[in-house]
SENU-65149 format. One line per 5 residues: number of its first residue (from 1); their letters; for each residue x, z, y of C-alpha. Coordinates in steps of 0.02 Angstrom, whole numbers. Layout:
BEGIN
NUM	a	X:Z:Y  ...;
REM end
This chain:
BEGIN
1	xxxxx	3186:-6373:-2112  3299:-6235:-2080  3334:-6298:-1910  3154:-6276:-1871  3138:-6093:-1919;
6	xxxxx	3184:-6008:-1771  3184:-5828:-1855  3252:-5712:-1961  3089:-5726:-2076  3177:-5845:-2229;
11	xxxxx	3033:-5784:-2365  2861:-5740:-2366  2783:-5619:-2481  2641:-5673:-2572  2509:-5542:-2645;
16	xxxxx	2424:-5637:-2748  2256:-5606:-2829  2263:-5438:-2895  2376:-5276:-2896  2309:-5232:-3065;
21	xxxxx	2444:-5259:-3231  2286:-5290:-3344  2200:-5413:-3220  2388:-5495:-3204  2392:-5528:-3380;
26	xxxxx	2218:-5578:-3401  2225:-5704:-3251  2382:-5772:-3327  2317:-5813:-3469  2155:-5891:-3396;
31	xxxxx	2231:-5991:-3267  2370:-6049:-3384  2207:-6112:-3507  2123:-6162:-3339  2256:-6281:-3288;
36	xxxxx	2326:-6355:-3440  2130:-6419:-3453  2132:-6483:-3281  2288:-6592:-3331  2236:-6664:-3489;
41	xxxxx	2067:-6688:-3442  2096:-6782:-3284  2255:-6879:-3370  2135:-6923:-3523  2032:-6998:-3380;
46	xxxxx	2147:-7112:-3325  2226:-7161:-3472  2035:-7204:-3515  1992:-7316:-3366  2169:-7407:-3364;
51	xxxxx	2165:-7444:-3580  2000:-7506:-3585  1931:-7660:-3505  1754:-7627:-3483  1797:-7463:-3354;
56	xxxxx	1902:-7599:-3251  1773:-7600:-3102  1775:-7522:-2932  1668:-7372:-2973  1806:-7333:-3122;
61	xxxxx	1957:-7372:-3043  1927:-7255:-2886  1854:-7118:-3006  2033:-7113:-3094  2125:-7119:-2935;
66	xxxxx	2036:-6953:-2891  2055:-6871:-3046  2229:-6934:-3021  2231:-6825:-2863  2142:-6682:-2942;
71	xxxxx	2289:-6650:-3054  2390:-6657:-2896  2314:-6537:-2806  2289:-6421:-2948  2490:-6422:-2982;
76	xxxxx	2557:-6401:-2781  2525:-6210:-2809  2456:-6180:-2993  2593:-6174:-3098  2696:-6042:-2964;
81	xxxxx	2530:-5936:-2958  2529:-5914:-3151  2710:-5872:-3164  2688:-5747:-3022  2558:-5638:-3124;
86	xxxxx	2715:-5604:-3232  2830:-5569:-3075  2808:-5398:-2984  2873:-5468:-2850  2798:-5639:-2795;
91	xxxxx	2898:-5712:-2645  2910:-5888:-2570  3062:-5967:-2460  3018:-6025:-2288  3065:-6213:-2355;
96	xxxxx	2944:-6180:-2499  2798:-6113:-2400  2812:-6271:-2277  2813:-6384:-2424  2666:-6314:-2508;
101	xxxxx	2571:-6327:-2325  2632:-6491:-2351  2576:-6559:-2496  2403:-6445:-2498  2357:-6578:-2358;
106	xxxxx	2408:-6708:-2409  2308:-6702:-2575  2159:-6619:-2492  2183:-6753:-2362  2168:-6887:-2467;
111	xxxxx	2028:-6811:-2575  1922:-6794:-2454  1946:-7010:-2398  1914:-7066:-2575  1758:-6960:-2593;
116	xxxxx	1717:-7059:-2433  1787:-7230:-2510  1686:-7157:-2686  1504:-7153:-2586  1549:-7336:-2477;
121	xxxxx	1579:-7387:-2673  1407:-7332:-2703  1319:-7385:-2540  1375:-7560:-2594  1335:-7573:-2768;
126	xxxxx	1165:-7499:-2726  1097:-7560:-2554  1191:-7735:-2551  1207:-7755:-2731  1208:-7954:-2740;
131	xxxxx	1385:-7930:-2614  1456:-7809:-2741  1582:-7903:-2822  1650:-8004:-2673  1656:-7840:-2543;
136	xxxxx	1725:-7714:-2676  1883:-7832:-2722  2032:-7771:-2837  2106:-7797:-2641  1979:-7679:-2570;
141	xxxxx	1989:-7533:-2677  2183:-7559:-2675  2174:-7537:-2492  2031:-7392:-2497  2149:-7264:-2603;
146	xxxxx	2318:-7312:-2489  2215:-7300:-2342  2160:-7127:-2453  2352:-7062:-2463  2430:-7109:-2282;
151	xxxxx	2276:-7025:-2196  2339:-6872:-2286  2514:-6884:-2262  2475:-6929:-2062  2374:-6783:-2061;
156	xxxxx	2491:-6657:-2170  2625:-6703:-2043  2495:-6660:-1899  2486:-6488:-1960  2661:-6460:-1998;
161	xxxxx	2734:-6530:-1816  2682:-6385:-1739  2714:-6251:-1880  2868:-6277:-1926  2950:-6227:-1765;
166	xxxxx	2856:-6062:-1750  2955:-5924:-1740  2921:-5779:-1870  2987:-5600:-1854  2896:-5488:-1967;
171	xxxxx	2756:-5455:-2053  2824:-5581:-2213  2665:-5537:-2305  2529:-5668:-2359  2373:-5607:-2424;
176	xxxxx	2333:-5732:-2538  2412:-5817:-2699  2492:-5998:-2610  2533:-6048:-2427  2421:-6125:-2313;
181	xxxxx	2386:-6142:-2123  2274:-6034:-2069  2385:-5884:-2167  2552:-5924:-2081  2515:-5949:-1910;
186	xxxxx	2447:-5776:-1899  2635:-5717:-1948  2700:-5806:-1793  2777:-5699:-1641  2692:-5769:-1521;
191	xxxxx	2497:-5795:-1455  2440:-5922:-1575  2263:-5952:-1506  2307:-6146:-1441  2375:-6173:-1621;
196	xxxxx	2213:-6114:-1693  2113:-6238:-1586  2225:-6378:-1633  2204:-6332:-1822  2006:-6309:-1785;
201	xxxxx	2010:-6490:-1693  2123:-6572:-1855  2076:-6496:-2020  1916:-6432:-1973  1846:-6580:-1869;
206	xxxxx	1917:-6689:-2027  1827:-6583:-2163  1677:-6560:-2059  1655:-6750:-2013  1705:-6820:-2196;
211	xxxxx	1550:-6700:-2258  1427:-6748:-2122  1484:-6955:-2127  1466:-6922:-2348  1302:-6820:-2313;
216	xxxxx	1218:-6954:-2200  1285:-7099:-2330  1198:-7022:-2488  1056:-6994:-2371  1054:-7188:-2369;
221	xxxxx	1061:-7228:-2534  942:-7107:-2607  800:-7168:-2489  856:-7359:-2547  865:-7289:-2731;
226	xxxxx	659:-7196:-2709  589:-7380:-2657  653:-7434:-2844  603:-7367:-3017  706:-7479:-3125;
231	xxxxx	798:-7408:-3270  953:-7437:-3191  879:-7360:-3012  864:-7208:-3143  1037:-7197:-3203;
236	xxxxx	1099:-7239:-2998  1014:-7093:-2951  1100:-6965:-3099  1259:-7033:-3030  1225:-7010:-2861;
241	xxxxx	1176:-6822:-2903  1342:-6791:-2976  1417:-6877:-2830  1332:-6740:-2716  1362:-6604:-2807;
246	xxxxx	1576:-6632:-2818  1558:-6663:-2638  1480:-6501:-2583  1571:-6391:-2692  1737:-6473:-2623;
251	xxxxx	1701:-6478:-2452  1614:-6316:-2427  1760:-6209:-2464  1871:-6311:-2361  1738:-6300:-2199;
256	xxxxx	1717:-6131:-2215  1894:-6094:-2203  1964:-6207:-2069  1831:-6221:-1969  1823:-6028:-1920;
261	xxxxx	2019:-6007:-1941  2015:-5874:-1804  1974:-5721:-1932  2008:-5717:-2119  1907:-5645:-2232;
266	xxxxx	1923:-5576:-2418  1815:-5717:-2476  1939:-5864:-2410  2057:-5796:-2567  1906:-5841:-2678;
271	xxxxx	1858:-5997:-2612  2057:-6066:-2602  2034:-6043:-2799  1881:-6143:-2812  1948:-6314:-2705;
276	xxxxx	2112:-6306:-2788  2104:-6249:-2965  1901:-6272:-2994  1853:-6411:-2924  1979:-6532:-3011;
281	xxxxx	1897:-6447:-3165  1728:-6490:-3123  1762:-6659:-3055  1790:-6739:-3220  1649:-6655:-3284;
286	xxxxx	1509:-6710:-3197  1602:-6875:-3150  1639:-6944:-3325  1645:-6855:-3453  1431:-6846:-3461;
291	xxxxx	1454:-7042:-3448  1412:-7136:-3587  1536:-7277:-3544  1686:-7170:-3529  1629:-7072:-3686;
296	xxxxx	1624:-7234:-3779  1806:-7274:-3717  1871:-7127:-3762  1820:-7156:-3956  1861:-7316:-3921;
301	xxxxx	2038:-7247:-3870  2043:-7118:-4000  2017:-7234:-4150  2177:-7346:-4075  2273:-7193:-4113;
306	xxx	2214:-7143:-4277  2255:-7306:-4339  2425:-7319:-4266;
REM end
């Protein structure tokens, strides 16, 4: 990594959220409450769905692989932002900046395929339901979330091949509370405006096509789901909804910052905190934790412990 840097640039200042000392404390204690919830709920999830047997289908096991990720992405830059609000002076190395770029992609990355993998789950079940079982194999999903993780890491490695070599000689200062692309490369020496197109045509042709692809999917199955009025058509629908709504609230943020990454605006600060520290929040929320099955399980997991 150092050999990469081509500068005398070896930290970046970060300026976080706020300049106040009250609204330092305050966030620190409401992120620190914030992400301890975003752990445990999200691990409670997936100690659910692997303990009990009746949450060992498709839908399950690709819903706990994603709140598996959630707590990933929530802890690449989480934990340093809330010990910065007690730091007056909030710096990152170069090798620590890169890494973060690193590993913000690849979870992102990967998010964003298992939402996709999360609605083909559901165009199955629903539209060719009688070929559920023998299309969404153990093998199937299996390959769905590692298919999931290498796109990210091919396409965290995409960004980073032609960052890390850009030469930085001052400004060090990042306006915003954790590292990402469309922050550093406007530190770079140099005319940066083929960079920007290449980040446009990789992280915002990715977002922007996963939320189109999802969009015209859910299209599908809610026009299959309208033909029905079945009980179960009923509860398909409610999970459908809460499908939607995670995937908007994900990918909007994330469109709206890389695919205009030619000017930055205060907002972007705003909505880096909502994909990252919100969102894996809210995804266990409206996923499972309204669901009556995983409810169950969780008493069902809860009264294991008591009597041990």
């Amino acid at each position: 990594m150092d050999q990469g840097n081509k500068s005398g640039v070896t930290e970046f200042i970060l300026h976080g959220l706020s300049g106040s000392q009250e609204l330092q404390l305050f966030y620190f204690v409401f992120f620190t409450l914030f992400y301890f919830s975003i752990v445990l709920g999200n691990l409670l999830i997936v100690l659910t769905v692997i303990s009990e047997p009746a949450l060992h289908t498709p839908m399950y096991f690709l819903l706990s692989n994603l709140s598996f990720i959630d707590v990933c992405l929530s802890t690449f830059a989480t934990p340093k932002m809330i010990i910065d609000f007690l730091m007056e002076h909030k710096t990152i190395s170069f090798e620590g900046y890169m890494t973060q770029i690193f590993f913000l992609h690849v979870f992102a990355g990967g998010e964003m395929m298992l939402l996709v993998a999360m609605a083909y789950d559901r165009y199955v079940a629903i539209c060719r339901p009688l070929y559920y079982v023998s299309i969404m194999s153990l093998r199937k999903c299996t390959s769905l979330v590692v298919g999931s993780w290498l796109v990210g890491v091919f396409h965290s490695v995409s960004q980073l091949i032609f960052t890390v070599n850009l030469p930085f000689c001052g400004p060090n200062k990042v306006d915003s509370f954790f590292c990402d692309l469309p922050l550093v490369i406007k530190l770079a020496c140099i005319n940066t405006f083929t960079l920007e197109v290449l980040m446009l045509s990789d992280s915002g042709l990715m977002a922007m096509s996963s939320f189109v692809l999802l969009l015209i999917s859910y299209t599908v199955i809610l026009v299959t789901v309208r033909r029905h009025s079945s009980a179960g058509m009923a509860k398909a629908r409610a999970t459908l909804t809460a499908h939607i709504t995670v995937v908007t609230l994900f990918f909007a943020p994330c469109i709206f910052i890389y695919a205009w990454p030619f000017s930055s605006l205060p907002v972007d600060k705003v909505l880096s905190i909502f994909y990252t520290v919100f969102t894996p929040l809210l995804n266990p929320m409206i996923y499972t934790l309204r669901n009556k099955e995983v409810i169950s399980a969780m008493q069902k997991l809860r009264s294991r412990q008591v009597c041990f």
